[in-house]
C-alpha positions as a printed Julia matrix, in Angstrom:
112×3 Matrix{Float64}:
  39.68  -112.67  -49.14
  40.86  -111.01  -52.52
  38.59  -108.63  -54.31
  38.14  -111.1   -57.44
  36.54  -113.51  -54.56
  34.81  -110.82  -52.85
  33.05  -109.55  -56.23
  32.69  -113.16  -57.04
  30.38  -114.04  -54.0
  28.46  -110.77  -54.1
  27.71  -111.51  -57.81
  26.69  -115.27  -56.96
  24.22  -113.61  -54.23
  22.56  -110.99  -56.16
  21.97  -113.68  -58.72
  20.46  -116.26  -56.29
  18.61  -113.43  -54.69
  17.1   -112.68  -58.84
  16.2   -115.92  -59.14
  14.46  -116.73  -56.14
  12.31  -113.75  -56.42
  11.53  -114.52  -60.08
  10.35  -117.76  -59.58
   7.89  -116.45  -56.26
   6.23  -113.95  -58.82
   6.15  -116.73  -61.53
   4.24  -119.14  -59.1
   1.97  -116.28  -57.7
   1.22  -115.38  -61.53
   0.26  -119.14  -62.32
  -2.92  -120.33  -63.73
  -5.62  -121.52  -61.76
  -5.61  -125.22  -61.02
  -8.01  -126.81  -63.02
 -11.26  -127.46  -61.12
 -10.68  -124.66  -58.62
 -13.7   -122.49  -58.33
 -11.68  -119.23  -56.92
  -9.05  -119.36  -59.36
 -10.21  -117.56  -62.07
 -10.92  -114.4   -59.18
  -7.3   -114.85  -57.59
  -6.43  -114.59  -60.91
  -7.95  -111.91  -62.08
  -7.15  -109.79  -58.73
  -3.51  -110.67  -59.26
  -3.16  -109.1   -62.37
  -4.89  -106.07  -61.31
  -7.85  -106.8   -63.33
  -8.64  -107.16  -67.29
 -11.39  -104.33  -67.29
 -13.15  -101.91  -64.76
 -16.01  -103.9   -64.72
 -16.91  -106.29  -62.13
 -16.49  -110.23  -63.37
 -19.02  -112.43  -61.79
 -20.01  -116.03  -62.27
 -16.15  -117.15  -62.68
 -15.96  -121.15  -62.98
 -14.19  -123.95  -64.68
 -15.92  -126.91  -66.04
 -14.14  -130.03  -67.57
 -14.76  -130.37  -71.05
 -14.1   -132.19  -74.38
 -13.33  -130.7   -77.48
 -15.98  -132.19  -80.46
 -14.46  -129.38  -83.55
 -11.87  -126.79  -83.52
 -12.03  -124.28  -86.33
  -8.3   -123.24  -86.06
  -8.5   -120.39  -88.73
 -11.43  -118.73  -86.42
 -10.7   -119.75  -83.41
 -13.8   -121.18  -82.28
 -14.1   -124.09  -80.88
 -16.86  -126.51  -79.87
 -16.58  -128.44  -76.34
 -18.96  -131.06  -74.96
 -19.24  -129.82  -70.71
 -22.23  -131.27  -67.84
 -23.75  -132.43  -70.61
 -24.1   -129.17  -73.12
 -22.7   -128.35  -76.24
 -20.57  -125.09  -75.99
 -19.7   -123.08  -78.42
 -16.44  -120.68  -77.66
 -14.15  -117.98  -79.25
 -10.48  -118.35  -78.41
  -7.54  -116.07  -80.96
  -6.58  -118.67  -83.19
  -2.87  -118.99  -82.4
  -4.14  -120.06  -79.04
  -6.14  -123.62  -80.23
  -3.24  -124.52  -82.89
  -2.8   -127.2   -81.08
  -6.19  -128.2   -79.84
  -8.08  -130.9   -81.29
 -11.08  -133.37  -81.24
 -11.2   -135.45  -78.17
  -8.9   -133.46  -76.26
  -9.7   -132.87  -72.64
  -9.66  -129.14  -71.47
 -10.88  -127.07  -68.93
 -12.93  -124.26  -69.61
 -12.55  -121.12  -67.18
 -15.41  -118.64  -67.37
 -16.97  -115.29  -66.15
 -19.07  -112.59  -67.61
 -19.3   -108.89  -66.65
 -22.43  -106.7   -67.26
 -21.66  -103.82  -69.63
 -23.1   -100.2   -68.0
């Protein structure tokens, strides 16, 4: 085997050895499936957490959007039967709008 093919195939390995550990962390890092009530927590550990403060009461409820207010960022949702009213940043709902069927994913954490 010449050196061209012997660079060759240890170039083509290293690659293939990049990419198959880039898409492992990409589907460890992926959203929670909609519906799944440990998600948001598996989630959260993953990333090493948002805050220092404990999250409890994480959930996801289906929901319909009624308004989205895509300047503000809030945005209404019909869930179980109650009107919610949530914040999102704005560039995040651009593309929300009424009728659409979402899945809201929440927690809360006390503040000390």
């Amino acid at each position: 085997m010449d050196i061209f093919r012997k660079v060759t195939l240890s170039s083509l390995l290293a690659a293939s050895f990049g990419l198959v550990a880039a898409t492992a962390w990409a589907q460890d890092m992926s959203p929670p499936e909609p519906g799944k009530m440990g998600g948001m927590k598996e989630m959260h550990e993953k990333m090493g957490g948002m805050h220092k403060q404990r999250v409890e009461g994480m959930h996801a409820m289906p929901a319909t959007v009624t308004t989205v207010d895509k300047q503000t960022g809030l945005v209404e949702v019909t869930a179980e039967g109650m009107n919610l009213r949530l914040h999102f940043p704005p560039a995040t709902v651009a593309d929300l709008k009424e009728g659409d069927k979402i899945s809201v994913h929440m927690g809360y954490s006390k503040e000390k």
